[in-house]
Structures are given as C-alpha cells and as structure tokens.
C-alpha positions in Angstrom: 168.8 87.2 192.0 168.3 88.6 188.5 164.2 90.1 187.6 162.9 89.1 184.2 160.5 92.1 183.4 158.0 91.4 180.2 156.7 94.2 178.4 154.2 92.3 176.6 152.3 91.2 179.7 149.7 93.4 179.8 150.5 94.1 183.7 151.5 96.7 185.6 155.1 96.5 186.3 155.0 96.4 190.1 152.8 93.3 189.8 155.0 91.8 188.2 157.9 92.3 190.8 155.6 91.6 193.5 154.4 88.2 191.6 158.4 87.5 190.8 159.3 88.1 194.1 156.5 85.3 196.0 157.5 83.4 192.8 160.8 83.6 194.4 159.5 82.8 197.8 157.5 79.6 196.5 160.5 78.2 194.7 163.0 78.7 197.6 165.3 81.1 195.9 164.6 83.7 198.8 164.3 81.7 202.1 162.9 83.5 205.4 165.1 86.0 206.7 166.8 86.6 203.4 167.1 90.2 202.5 166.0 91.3 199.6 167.0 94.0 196.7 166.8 97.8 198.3 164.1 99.8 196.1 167.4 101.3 194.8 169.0 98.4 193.3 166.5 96.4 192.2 165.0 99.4 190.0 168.7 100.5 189.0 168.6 96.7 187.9 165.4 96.7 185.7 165.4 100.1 184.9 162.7 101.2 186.1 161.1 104.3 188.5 162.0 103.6 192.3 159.0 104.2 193.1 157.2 101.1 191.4 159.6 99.0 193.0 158.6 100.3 196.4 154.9 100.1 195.4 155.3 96.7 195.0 157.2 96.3 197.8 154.3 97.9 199.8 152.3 95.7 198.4 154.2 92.6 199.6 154.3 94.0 202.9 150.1 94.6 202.9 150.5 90.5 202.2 152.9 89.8 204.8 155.1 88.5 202.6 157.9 91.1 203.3 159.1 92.5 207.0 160.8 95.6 207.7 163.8 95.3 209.5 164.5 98.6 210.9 168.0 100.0 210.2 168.7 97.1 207.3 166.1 97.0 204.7 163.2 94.2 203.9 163.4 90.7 204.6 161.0 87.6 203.7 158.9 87.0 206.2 158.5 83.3 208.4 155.0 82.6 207.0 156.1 83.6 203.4 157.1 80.5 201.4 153.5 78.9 202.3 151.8 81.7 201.5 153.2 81.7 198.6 153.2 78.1 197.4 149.3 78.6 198.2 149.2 81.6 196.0 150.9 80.3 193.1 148.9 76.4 193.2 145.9 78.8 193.1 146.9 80.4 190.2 148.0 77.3 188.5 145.0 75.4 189.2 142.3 78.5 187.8 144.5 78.9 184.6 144.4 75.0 183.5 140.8 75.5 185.0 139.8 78.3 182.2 142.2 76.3 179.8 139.8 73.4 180.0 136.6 76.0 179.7 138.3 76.8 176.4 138.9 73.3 175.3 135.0 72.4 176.3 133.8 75.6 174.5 135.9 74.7 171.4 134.1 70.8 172.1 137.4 69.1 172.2 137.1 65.5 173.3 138.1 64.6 176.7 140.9 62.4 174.7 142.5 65.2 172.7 142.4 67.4 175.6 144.5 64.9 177.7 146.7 64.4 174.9 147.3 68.2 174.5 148.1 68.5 178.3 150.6 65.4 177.7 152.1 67.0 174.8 152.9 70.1 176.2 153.6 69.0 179.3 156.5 66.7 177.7 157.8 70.0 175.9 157.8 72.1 178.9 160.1 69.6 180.6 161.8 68.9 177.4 165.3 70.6 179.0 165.3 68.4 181.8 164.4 71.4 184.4 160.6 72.3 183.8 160.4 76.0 182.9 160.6 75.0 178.9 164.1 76.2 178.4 163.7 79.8 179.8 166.4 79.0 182.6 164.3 80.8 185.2 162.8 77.3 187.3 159.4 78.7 185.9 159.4 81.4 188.5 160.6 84.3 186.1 163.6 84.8 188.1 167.2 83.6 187.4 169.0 82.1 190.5 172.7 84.1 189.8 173.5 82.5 193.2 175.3 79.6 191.8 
C-alpha cells in the first residue's frame, strides 16, 4: 500500500493520510481486520514527521475507523468500509453539488452542463479503470499488493 501525498492541496498533511486511508477503506484495499502501516513506516515512507502520521491516526481512531490492537499495532475496524463509502458519496455528491452552483452562476444551460459532465466523465474513464490514468483506483492510493 503505497500514499500519494500532494503538496499542492492546500491541506494539512495528516488529512490527507487520514482521507487516503478511509479512501482505502471505501475501495476495499484495506479490509477489516487488516493492519495497517505503523506510525514508523508509513512516515519513513512519505517522509514525513511521525508525529503527523499518528495525528492522523488519532484522528481515524476518534472516527472509529481504526482499532487498537494491543501488543500489534492498528487495524481497520468492522464498521469501517461503510463508514467510509458513506463519507466519501458525501463528498462526491457536495462537490458535483457546488460544481453545478458554479455552472448556474456562470448561466450555463442545463444542455451544456450535461454535456460537460458526459465529456469528462468519458475522459476520466478514458484508461479503462476510472481514476483518469493516475493508477491509484481514484482513491489516491496505489494497490502494490498485486
């Protein structure tokens, strides 16, 4: 399981591991149970402070996303992967909702606005697998499991 950090976001790092990580969750590349990175490697692997990993972490565990397994490190918790899939339709559903604020405010027609949404739609799953050629399933995470 490879992290994709971007440093033009405009996030806070740990946000962005905590939102990669339920990412993760909702797209079944960490199943309940599944251990996940120790603070230690996964900020050796982005290169980043320990303790924003473990920040983010935290804040996983506040969301009962992530379990503490005492003596073996942090797992994905049972209820996870629906939280999750919840969580990320959410935030699906208010960006194409501000998207269309934008397109009203700009008074596109109804018809070029469907069109738009066709178009890019079409060139998002232009390589066949949906995330518009970035190789991460649209999760920002790269599946190294094989």
């Amino acid at each position: 399981m490879l992290f994709q950090l971007n440093t033009t976001d405009g996030r806070p790092i740990y946000a962005q591991i905590a939102d990669q990580v339920k990412n993760a969750v909702a797209a079944g590349l960490l199943r309940p149970g599944e251990l996940i990175p120790s603070v230690r490697e996964l900020s050796k692997q982005l290169v980043v402070n320990p303790n924003t990993v473990a920040r983010a972490y935290r804040d996983l565990q506040g969301q009962a996303i992530l379990e503490s397994v005492r003596g073996t490190g942090l797992q994905v918790a049972v209820g996870a992967p629906v939280m999750c899939q919840d969580d990320r339709h959410a935030t699906v559903r208010q960006r194409l909702r501000d998207a269309l604020n934008e397109a009203r405010r700009s008074n596109l027609p109804r018809d070029e606005i469907e069109a738009i949404l066709h178009e890019e739609w079409a060139r998002s799953n232009g390589d066949g697998n949906g995330d518009g050629g970035s190789g991460t399933n649209g999760t920002g995470v790269v599946d190294e499991r094989g």
